[in-house]
N, CA, C and O atoms as a GROMACS GRO file, in nm:
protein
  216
    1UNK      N    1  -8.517 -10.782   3.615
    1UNK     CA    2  -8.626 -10.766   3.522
    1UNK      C    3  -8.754 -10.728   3.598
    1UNK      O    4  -8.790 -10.775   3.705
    2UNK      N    5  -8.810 -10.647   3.532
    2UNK     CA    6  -8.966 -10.614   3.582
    2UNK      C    7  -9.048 -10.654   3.503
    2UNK      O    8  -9.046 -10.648   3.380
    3UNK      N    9  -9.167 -10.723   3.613
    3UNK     CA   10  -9.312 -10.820   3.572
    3UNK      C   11  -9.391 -10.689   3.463
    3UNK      O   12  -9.372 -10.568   3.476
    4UNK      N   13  -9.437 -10.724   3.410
    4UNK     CA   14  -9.557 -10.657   3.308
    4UNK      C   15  -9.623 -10.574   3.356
    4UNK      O   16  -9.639 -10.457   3.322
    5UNK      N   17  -9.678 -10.646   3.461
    5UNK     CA   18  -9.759 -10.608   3.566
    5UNK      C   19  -9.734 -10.463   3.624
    5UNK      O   20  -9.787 -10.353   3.609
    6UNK      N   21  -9.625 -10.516   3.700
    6UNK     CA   22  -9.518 -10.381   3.753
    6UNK      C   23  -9.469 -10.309   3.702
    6UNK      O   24  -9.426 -10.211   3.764
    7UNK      N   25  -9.451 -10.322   3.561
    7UNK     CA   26  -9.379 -10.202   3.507
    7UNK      C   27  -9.523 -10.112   3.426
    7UNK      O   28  -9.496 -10.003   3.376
    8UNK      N   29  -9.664 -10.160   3.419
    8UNK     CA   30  -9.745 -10.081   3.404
    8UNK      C   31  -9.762  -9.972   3.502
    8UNK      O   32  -9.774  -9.852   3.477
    9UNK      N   33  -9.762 -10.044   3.650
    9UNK     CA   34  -9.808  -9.958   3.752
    9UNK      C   35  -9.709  -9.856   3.744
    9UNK      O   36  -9.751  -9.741   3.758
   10UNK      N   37  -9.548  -9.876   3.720
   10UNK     CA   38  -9.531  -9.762   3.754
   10UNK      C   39  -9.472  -9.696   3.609
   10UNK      O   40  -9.360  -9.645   3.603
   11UNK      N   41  -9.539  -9.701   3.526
   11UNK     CA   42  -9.552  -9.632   3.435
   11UNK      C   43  -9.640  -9.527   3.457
   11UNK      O   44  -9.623  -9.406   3.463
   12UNK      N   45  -9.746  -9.603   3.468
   12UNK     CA   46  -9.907  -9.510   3.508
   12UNK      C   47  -9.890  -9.427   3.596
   12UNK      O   48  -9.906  -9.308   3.569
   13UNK      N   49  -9.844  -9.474   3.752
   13UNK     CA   50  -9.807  -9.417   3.866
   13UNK      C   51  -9.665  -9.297   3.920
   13UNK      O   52  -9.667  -9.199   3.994
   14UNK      N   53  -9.573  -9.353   3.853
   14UNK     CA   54  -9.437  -9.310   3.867
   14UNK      C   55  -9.445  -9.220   3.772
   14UNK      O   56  -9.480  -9.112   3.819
   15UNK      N   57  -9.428  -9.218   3.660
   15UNK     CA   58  -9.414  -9.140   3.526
   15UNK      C   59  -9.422  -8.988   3.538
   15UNK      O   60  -9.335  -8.903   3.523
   16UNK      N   61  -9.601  -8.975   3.582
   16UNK     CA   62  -9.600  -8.839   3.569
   16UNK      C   63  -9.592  -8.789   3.739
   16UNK      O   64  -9.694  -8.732   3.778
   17UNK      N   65  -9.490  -8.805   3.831
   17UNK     CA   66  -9.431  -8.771   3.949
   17UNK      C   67  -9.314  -8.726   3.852
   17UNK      O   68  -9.305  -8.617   3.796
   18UNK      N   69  -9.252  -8.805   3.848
   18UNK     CA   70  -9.104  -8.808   3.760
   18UNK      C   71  -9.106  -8.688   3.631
   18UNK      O   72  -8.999  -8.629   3.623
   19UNK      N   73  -9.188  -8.654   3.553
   19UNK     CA   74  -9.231  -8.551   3.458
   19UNK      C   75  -9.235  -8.402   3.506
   19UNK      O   76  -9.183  -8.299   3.463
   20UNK      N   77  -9.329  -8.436   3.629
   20UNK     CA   78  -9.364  -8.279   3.754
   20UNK      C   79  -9.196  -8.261   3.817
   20UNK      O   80  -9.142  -8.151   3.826
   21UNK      N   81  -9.132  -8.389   3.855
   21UNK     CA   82  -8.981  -8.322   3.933
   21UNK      C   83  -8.887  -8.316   3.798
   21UNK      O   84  -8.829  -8.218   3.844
   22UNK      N   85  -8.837  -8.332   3.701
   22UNK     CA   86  -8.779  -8.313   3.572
   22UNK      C   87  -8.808  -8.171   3.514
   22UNK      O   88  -8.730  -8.116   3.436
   23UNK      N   89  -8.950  -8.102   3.567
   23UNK     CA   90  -9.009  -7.997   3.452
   23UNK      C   91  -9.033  -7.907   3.543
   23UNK      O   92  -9.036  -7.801   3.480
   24UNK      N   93  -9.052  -7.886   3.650
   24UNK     CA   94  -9.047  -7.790   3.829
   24UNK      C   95  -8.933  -7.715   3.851
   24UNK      O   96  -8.818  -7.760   3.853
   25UNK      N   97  -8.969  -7.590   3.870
   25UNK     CA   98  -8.846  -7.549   3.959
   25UNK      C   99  -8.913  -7.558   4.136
   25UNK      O  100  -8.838  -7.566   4.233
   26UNK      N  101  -9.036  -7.555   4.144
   26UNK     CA  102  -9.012  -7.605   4.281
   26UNK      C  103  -9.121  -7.670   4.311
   26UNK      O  104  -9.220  -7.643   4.242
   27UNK      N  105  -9.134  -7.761   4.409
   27UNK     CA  106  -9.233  -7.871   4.478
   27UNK      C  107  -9.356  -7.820   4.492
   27UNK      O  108  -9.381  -7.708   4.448
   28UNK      N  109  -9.465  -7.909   4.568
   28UNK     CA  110  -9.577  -7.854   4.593
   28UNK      C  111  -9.567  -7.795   4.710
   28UNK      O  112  -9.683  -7.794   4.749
   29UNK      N  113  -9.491  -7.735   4.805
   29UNK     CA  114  -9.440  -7.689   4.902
   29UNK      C  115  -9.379  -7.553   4.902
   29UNK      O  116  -9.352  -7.480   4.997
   30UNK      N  117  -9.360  -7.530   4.746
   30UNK     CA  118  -9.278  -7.378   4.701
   30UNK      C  119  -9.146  -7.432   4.740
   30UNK      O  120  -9.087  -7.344   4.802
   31UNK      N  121  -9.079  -7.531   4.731
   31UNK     CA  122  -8.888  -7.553   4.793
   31UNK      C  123  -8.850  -7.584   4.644
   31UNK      O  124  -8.912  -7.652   4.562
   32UNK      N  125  -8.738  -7.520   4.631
   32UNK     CA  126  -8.676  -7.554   4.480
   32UNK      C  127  -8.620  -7.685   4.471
   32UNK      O  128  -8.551  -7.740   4.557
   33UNK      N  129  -8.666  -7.748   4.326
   33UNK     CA  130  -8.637  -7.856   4.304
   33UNK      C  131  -8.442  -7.854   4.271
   33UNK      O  132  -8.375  -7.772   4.208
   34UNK      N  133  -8.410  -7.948   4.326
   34UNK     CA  134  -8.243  -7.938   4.346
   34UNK      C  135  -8.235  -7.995   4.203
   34UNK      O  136  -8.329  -8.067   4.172
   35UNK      N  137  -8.115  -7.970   4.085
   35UNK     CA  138  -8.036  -8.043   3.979
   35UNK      C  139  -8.027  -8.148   4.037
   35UNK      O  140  -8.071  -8.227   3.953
   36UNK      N  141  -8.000  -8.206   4.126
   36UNK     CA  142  -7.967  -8.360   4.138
   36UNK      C  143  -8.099  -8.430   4.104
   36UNK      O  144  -8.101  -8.528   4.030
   37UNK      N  145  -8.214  -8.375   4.163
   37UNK     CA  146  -8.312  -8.456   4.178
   37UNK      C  147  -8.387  -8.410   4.017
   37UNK      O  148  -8.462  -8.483   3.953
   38UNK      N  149  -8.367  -8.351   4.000
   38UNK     CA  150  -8.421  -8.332   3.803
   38UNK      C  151  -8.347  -8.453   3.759
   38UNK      O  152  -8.400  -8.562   3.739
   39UNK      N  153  -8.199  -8.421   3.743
   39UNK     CA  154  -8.099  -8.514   3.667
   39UNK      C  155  -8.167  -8.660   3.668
   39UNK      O  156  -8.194  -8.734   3.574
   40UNK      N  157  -8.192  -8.682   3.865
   40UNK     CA  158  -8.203  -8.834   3.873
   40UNK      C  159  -8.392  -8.865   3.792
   40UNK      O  160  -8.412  -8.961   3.718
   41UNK      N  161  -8.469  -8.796   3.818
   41UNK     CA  162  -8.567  -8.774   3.791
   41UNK      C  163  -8.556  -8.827   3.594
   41UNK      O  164  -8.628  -8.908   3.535
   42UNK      N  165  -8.453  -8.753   3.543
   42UNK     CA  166  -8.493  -8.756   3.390
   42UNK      C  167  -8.465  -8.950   3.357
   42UNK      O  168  -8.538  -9.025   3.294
   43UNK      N  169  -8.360  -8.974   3.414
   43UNK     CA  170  -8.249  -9.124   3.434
   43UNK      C  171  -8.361  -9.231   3.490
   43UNK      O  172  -8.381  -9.341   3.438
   44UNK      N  173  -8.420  -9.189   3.587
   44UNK     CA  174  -8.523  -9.323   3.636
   44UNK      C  175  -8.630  -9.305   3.493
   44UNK      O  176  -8.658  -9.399   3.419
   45UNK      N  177  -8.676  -9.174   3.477
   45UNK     CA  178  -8.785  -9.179   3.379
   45UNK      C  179  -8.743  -9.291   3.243
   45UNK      O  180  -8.814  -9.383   3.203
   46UNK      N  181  -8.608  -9.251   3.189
   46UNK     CA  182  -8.569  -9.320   3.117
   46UNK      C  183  -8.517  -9.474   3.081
   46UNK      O  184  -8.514  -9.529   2.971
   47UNK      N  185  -8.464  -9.542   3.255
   47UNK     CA  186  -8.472  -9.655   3.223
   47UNK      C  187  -8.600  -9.696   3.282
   47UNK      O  188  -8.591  -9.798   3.352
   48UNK      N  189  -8.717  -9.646   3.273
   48UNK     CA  190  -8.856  -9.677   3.307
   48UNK      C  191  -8.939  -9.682   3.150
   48UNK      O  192  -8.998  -9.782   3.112
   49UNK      N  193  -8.931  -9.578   3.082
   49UNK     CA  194  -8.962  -9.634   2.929
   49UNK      C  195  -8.897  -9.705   2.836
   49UNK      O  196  -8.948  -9.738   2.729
   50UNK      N  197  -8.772  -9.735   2.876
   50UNK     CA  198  -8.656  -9.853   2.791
   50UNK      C  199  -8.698  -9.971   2.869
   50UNK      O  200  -8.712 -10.068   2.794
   51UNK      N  201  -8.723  -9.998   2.999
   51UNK     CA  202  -8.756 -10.122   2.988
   51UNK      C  203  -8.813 -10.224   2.907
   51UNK      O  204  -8.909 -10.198   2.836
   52UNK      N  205  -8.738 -10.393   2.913
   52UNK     CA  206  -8.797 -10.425   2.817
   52UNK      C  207  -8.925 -10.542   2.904
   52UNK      O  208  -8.896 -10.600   3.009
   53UNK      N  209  -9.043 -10.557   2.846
   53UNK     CA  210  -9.131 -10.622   2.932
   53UNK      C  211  -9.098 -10.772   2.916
   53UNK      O  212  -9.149 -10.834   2.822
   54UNK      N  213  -9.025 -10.827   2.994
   54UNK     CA  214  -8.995 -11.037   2.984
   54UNK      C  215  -9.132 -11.068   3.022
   54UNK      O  216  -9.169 -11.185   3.031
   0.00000   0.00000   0.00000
């Protein structure tokens, strides 16, 4: 389970990282963003807004 606390920060924090690699074809570097890392990208995003706050 994640604290209240913690699951704000990385709501706030994480979220829109996770949004930019999901919606990119490539980094801030110009390197193409790989399918794996979209896929995993959409999956963390998601059990990051299903969390439930205990």
């Amino acid at each position: 389970m994640i604290s209240p606390e913690m699951l704000k920060v990385l709501k706030n924090q994480v979220l829109p990282v996770l949004d930019r690699v999901a919606s990119s074809e490539t980094d801030d570097n110009g390197n193409c963003v790989s399918h794996d890392a979209k896929d995993t990208a959409i999956k963390v995003r998601w059990v990051l807004c299903n969390e439930e706050i205990t």
